[in-house]
C-alpha positions as CSV (number, residue, x, y, z in Angstrom):
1,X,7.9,1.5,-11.3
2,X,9.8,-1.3,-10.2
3,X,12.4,1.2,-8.3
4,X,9.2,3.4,-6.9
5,X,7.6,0.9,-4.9
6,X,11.5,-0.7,-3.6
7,X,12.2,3.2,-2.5
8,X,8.6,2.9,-0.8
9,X,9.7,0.0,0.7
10,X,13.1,0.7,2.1
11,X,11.6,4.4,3.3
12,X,8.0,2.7,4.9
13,X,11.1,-0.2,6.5
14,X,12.9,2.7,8.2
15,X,9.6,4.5,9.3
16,X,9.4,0.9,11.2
17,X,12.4,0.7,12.4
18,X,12.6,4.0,13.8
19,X,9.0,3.4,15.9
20,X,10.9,-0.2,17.1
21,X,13.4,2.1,18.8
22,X,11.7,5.0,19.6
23,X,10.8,4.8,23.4
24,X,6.9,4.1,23.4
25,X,4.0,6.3,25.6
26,X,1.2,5.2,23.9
27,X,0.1,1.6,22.6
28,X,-0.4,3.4,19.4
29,X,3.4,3.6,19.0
30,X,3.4,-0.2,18.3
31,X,0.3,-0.3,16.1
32,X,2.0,2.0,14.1
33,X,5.4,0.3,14.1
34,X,3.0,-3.2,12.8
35,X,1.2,-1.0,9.8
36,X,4.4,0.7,8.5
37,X,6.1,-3.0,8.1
38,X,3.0,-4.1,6.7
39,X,3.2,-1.5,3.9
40,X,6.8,-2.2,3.7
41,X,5.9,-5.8,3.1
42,X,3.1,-5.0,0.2
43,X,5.4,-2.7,-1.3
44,X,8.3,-5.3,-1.9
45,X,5.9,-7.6,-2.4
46,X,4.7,-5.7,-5.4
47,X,8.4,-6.3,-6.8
48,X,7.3,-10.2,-7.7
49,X,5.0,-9.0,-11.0
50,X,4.7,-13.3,-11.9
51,X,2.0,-14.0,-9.1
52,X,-1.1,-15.7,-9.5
53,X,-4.4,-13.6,-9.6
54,X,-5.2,-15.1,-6.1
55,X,-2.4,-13.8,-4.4
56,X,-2.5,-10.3,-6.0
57,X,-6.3,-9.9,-4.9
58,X,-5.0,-10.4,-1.1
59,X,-2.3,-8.4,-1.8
60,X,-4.6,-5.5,-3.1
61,X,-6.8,-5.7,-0.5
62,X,-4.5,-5.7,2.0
63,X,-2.8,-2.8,0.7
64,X,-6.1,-0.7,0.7
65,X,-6.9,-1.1,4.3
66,X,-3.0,-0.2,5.0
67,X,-3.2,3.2,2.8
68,X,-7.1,3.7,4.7
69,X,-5.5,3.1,8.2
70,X,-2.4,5.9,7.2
71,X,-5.4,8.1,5.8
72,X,-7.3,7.3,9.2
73,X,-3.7,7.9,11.3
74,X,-3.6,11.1,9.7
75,X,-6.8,12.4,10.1
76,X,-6.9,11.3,13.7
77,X,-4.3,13.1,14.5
78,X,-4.9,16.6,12.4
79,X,-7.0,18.1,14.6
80,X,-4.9,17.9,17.5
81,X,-2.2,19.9,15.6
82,X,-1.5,23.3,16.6
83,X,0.3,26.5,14.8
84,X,3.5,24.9,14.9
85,X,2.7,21.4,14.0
86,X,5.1,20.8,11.8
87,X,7.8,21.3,15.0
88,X,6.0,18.8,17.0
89,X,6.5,15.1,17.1
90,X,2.5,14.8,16.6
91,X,3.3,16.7,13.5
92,X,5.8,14.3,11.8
93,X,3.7,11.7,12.9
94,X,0.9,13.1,10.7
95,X,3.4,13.6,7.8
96,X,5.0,10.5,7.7
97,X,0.9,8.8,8.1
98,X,0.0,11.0,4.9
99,X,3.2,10.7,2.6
100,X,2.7,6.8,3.5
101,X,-0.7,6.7,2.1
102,X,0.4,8.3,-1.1
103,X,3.2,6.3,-1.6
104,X,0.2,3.4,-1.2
105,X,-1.3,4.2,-4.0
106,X,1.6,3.4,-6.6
107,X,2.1,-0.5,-4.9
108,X,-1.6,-0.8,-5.5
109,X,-1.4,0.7,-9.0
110,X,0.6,-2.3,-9.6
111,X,-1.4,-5.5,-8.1
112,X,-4.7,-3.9,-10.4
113,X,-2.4,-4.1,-13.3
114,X,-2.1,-7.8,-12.3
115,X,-5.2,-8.2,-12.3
116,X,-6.5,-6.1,-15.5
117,X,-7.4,-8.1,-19.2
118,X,-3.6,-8.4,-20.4
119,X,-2.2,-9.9,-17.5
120,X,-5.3,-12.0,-17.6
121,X,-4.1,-14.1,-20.8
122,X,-1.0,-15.3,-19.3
123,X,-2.1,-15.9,-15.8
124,X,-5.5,-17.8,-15.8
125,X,-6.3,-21.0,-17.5
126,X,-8.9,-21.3,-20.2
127,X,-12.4,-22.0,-19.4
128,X,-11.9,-20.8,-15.6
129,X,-13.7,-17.3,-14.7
130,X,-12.3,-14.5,-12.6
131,X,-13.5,-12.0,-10.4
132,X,-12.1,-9.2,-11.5
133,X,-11.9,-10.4,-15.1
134,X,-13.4,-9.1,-18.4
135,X,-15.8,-11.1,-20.1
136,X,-15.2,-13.1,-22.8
137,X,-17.3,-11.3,-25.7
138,X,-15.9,-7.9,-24.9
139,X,-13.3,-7.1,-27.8
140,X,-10.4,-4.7,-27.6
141,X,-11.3,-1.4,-29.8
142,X,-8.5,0.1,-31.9
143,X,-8.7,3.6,-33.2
């Protein structure tokens, strides 16, 4: 997993890079320069599995508005696609917003396993509750 979400990063670093150099029309071009770093960021971030449950909370959140705003890129710009979108810059614009927000859901796959039971026993003291923890009478069943 580890080498998923560091080819995630290095791709959604380049999609960055690329909208740094690109000469800019629209404002947009720099909002969308700002959210692919930002995934680029939660994605090597996800690399560091020893955090504290604090930190992967903000970090899960923050990666679930990235992959809405790539969802919400992407359909923003669908309908303005024509019969040869995918020869268009538009076009790549709406592929690299959707393949980005799939490529989300793996980094976020791996801040919820921070934050799931097992994790919780070596992360959180005794005695001190969680929000997205399980309660203490709930046993584990075995088949």
């Amino acid at each position: 997993m580890r080498v998923v979400n560091a080819a995630v990063g290095c791709t959604l670093l380049v999609l960055a890079l690329l909208h740094a150099f690109i000469p800019h029309t629209s404002p947009n071009a720099y909002t969308y320069m700002v959210m692919y770093g930002l995934g680029s960021l939660f994605a090597f971030a996800s690399l560091h599995t020893n955090m504290g449950l604090t930190l992967a909370r903000v970090l899960a959140v923050g990666t679930t508005a990235t992959m809405f705003f790539y969802f919400a890129g992407f359909f923003r710009l669908a309908p303005h696609f024509h019969e040869t979108w995918y020869q268009s810059a538009a076009g790549l614009e709406g592929v690299g917003m959707i393949l980005s927000a799939f490529a989300m859901i793996p980094i976020l796959s791996c801040y919820s396993c921070i934050l799931k039971a097992d994790c919780r026993e070596k992360l959180v003291r005794p005695g001190k509750s969680t929000f997205f923890g399980v309660p203490e009478g709930v046993q584990e069943k075995t088949s």
